[in-house]
C-alpha positions, -999 to 999 in steps of 0.1 A, spaced: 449 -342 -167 449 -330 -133 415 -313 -132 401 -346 -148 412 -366 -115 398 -343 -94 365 -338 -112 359 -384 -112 372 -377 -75 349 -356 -65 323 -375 -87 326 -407 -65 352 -426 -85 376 -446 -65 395 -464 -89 416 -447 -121 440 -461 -147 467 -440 -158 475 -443 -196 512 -429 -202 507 -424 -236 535 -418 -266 559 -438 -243 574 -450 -281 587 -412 -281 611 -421 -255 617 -458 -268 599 -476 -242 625 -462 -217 617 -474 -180 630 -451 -166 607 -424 -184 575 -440 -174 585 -445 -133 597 -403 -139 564 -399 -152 545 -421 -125 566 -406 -97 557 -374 -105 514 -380 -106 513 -400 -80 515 -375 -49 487 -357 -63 465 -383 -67 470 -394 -32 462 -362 -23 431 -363 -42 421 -392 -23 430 -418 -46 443 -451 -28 478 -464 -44 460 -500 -48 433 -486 -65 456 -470 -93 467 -485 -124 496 -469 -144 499 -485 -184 525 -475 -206 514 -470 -241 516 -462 -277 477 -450 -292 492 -440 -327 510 -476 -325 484 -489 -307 510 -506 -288 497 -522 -253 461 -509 -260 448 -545 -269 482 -565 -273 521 -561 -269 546 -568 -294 572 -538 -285 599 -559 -272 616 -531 -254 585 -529 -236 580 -562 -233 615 -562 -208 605 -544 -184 566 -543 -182 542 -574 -177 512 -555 -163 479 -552 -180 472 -538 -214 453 -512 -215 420 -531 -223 429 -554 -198 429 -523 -172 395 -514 -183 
C-alpha cells in the first residue's frame, strides 16, 4: 500500500519491489500491469524513491506464478524480468 512505501521511506529504505499481484485475473494482460505501474509510480517518486531503484513483477501468489518460476505463456510474451525471488 501507499502508507507501506512511505513508512520503509521514511525508515531508510532506498530500494522497493513492486509485486502486482492476481495479474492472472486479468489474463496476464500487459497492458493491465503498465496501467497499474503507471499509476504507482508518481507517488513513489514523490516519496523519494529513484526509478532505478524500483522493481515492478507481475504475479500470480494463488498460482504461484512468477514467485519462484514462470510457466504462464501469456506472461511469458511479454515479460522477461525477474521472478519474484529473483527480485528479492
Amino acid at each position: 500500500t501507499r502508507e507501506h512505501a512511505l513508512l520503509v521511506r521514511s525508515l531508510g529504505v532506498a530500494q522497493l519491489i513492486v509485486a502486482i499481484n492476481k495479474l492472472d485475473t486479468a489474463d496476464w494482460a500487459q497492458y493491465r500491469y503498465e496501467d497499474i505501474k503507471d499509476s504507482i509510480l508518481p507517488f513513489l517518486k514523490s516519496a523519494g524513491f529513484r526509478v532505478a531503484d524500483i522493481t515492478f513483477v507481475p504475479c500470480s501468489g494463488f498460482r504461484g506464478e512468477n514467485l519462484i518460476e514462470r510457466k504462464e505463456e501469456n506472461l511469458k510474451a511479454w515479460y522477461d524480468g525477474p521472478t519474484l525471488i529473483q527480485a528479492i
